[in-house]
VMD Tcl script that draws the C-alpha trace (Angstrom):
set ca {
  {52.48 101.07 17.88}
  {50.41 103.37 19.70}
  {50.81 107.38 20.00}
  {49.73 108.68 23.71}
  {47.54 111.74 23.45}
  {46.62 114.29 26.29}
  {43.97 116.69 25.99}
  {43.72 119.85 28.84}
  {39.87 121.14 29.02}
  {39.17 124.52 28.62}
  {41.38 126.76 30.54}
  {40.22 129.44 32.72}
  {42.05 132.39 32.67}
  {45.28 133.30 34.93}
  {43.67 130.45 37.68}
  {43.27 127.90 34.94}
  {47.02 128.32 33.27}
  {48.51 128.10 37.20}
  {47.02 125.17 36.98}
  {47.96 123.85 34.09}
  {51.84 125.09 34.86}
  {51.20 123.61 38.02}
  {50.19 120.06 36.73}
  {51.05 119.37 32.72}
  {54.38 118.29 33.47}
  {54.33 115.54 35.94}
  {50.73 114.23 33.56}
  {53.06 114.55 30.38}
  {55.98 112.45 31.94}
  {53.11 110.05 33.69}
  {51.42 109.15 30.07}
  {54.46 109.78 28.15}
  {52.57 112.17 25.98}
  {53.41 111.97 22.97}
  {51.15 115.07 21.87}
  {49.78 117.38 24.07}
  {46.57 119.44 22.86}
  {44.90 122.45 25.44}
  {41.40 124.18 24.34}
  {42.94 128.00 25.39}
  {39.08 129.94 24.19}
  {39.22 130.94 27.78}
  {42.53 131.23 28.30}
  {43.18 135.41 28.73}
  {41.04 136.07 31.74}
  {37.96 133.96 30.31}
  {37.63 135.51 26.75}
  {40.20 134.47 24.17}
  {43.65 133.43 23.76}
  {46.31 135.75 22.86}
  {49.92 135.44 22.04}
  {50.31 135.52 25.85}
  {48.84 132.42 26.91}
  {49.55 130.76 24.04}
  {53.19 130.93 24.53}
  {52.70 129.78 28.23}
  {50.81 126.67 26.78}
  {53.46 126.41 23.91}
  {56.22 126.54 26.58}
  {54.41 123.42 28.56}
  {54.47 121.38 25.26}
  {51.16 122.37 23.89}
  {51.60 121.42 20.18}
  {47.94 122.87 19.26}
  {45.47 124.99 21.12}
  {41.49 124.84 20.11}
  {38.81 127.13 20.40}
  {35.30 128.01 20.24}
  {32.55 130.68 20.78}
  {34.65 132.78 22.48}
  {38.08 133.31 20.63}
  {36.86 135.95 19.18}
  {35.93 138.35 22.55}
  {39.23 139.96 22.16}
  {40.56 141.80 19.85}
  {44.02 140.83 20.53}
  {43.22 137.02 20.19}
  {41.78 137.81 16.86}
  {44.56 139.25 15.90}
  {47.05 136.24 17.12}
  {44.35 133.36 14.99}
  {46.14 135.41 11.57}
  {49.95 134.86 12.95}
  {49.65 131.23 14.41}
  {48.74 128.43 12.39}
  {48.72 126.08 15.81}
  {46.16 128.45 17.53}
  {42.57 127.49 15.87}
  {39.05 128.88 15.68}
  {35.87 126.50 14.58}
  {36.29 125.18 11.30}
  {32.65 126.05 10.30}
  {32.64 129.42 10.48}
  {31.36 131.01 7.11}
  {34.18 131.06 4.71}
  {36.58 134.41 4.66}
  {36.91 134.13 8.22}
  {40.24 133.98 9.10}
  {42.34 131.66 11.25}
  {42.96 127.94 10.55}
  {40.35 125.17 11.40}
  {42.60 122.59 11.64}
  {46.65 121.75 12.16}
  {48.40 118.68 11.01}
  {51.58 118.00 13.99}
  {54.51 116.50 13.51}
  {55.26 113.87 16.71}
  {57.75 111.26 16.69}
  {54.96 108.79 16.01}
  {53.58 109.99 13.06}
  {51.41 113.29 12.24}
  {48.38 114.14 14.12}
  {45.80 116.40 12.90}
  {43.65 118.17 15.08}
  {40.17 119.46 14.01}
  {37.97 122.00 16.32}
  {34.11 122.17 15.15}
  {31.31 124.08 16.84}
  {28.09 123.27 17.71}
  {24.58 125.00 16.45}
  {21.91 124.23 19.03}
  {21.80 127.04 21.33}
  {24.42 128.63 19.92}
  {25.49 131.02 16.17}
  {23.83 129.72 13.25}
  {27.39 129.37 11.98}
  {28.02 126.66 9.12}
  {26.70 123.28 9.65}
  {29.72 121.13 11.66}
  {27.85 118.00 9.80}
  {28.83 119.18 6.20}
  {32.01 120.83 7.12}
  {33.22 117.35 7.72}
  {31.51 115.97 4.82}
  {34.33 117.68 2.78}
  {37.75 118.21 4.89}
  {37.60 115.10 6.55}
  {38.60 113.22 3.64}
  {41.62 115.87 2.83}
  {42.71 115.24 5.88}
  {42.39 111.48 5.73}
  {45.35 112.15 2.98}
  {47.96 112.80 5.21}
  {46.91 111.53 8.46}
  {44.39 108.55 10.34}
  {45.18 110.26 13.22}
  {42.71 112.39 13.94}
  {41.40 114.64 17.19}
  {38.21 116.32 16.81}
  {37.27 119.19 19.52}
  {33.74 120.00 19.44}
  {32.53 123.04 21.16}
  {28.81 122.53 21.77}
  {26.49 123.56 23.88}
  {23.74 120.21 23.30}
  {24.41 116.77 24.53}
  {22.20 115.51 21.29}
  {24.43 117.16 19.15}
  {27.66 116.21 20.47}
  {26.48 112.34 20.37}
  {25.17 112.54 16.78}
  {28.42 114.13 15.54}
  {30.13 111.30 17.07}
  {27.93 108.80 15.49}
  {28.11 110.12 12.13}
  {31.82 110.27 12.24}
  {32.58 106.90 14.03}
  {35.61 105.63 12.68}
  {36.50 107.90 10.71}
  {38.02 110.04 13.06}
  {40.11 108.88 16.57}
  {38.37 110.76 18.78}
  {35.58 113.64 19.49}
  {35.93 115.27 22.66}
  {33.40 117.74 23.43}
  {34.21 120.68 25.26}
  {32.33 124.50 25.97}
  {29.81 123.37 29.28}
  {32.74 123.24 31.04}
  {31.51 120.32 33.30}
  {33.08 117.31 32.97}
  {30.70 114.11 31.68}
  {31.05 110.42 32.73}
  {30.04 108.83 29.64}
  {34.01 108.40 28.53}
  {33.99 105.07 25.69}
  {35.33 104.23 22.27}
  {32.35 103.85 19.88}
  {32.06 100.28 17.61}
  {34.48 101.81 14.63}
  {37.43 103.15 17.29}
  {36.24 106.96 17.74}
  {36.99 107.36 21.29}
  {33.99 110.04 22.94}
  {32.94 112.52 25.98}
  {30.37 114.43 25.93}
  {32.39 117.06 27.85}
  {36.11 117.18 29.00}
  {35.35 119.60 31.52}
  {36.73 123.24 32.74}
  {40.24 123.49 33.81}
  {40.48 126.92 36.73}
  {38.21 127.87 39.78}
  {35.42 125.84 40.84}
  {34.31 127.70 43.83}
  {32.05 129.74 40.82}
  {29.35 129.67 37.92}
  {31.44 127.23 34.97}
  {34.67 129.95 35.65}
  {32.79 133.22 36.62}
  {32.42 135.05 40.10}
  {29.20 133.55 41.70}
  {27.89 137.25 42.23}
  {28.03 138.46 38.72}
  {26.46 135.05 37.32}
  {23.68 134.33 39.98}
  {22.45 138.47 38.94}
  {22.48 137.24 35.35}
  {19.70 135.28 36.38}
  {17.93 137.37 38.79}
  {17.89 140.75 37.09}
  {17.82 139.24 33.29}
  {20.78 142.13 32.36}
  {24.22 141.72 31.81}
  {26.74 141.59 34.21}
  {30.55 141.90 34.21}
  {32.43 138.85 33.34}
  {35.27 138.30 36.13}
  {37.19 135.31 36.19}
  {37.24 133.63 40.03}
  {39.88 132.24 41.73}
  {39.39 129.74 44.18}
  {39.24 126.03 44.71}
  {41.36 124.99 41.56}
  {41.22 121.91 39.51}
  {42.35 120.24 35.83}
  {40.12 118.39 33.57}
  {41.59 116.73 30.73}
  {41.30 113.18 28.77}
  {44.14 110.48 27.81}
  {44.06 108.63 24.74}
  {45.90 105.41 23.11}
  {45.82 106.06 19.34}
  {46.89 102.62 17.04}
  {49.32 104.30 14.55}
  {48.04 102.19 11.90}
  {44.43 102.46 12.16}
  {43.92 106.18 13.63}
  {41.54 103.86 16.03}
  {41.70 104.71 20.28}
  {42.25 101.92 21.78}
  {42.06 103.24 25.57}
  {39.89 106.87 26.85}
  {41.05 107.85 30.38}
  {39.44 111.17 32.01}
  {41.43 112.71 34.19}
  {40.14 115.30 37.06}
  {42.85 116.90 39.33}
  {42.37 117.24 42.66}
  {39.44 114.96 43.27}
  {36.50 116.94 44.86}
  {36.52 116.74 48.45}
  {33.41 114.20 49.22}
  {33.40 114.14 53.25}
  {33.42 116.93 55.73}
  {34.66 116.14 59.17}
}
mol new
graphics top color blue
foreach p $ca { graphics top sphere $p radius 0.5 }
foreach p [lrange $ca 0 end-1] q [lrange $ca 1 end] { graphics top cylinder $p $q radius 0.2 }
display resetview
């Protein structure tokens, strides 16, 4: 038996969860989804997920929404990681901090666990993601094979050694964060299925989700800049995954990118 898993790329804001209002249902009745998993770090206007768009993704079937660097850019979002065990923050961030680092779902085909790391190249010095799976992989491994790892990292390297060092033990590590979706979609020898990045789900007329104003005078002046979420030229990224019960093992990686990009002009 196999359990059909679909994964939405990080959301963008009010543009991004149009988007994903516009287009989860039709993808969960196309793959028969048996779990449905969103990273929502961008979720509330490109900083954080609160209680608002979490129950919009919770509505659409979301059973778990991951996270990353920026969960914690609101205060309200911080608030929602105490009061939702299904909303998640990095797993190795130092210990004390609170929120969960991983959820165990229920589906009709077994239980699922779902595991978000973050990266350290280029990004916090938090705990190393290498030794936080070291020791709660195999307490997971006690009540599920199933297992979905998001990792939110910033180095290619990094994503691709994770992967290596956990091949087989886990079903799958998708990388998310650069928000540009990667090409290099396979299942590794031991059944760990791999991307190096899902991709952005929102606008793509702008810098990976921002206004193009704000982000090209980031570079040219060197000084912050207001974050604004854009608006235009909307698309979904996500991945598809066949999961063998049994084993925990992918048997099938899809990437899925909604609308295609337009590739001729008349």
């Amino acid at each position: 038996m196999t359990l059909n898993l679909l994964f939405i790329g990080d959301i963008i804001g009010k543009p991004g969860l149009d988007m994903v209002q516009t287009w989860l249902p039709p993808l969960e009745k196309k793959y028969n989804a048996d779990i449905i998993i969103a990273n929502g770090e961008n979720a509330a206007d490109g900083k954080g997920c609160t209680e608002k768009e979490a129950s919009i993704l919770f509505g659409l079937n979301v059973k778990v929404i991951t996270g990353g660097n920026h969960t914690w850019d609101k205060r309200q979002s911080q608030d929602y990681l105490k009061a939702d065990s299904r909303s998640l923050r990095p797993m190795n961030y130092p210990k004390g901090t609170y929120g969960n680092g991983y959820h165990i779902a229920e589906t009709s085909k077994g239980k699922v666990a779902v595991l978000n790391l973050q990266g350290r190249s280029f990004m916090a010095m938090i705990d190393c993601p290498f030794r936080t799976v070291d020791w709660v992989l195999p307490k997971i491994q006690n009540e599920t094979k199933m297992i979905f790892v998001d990792f939110h990292a910033e180095a290619t390297a990094e994503k691709q050694a994770l992967a290596n060092y956990i091949d087989g033990k886990v079903s799958a590590l998708i990388g998310t964060h650069t928000h540009v979706q990667t090409s290099d979609e396979r299942i590794f020898p031991e059944g760990t299925a791999y991307i190096t990045d899902a991709g952005m789900t929102g606008p793509y007329d702008s810098v990976i989700g921002m206004k193009t104003d704000a982000a090209i005078n980031r570079f040219l002046y060197a000084t912050p800049q207001k974050y604004q979420t854009a608006e235009n030229n909307l698309h979904l990224c996500g991945i598809f995954l066949k999961i063998d019960t049994d084993t925990g093992k992918t048997k099938h990686i899809e990437r899925i990118f909604l609308p295609e990009f337009e590739k001729t002009i008349d």
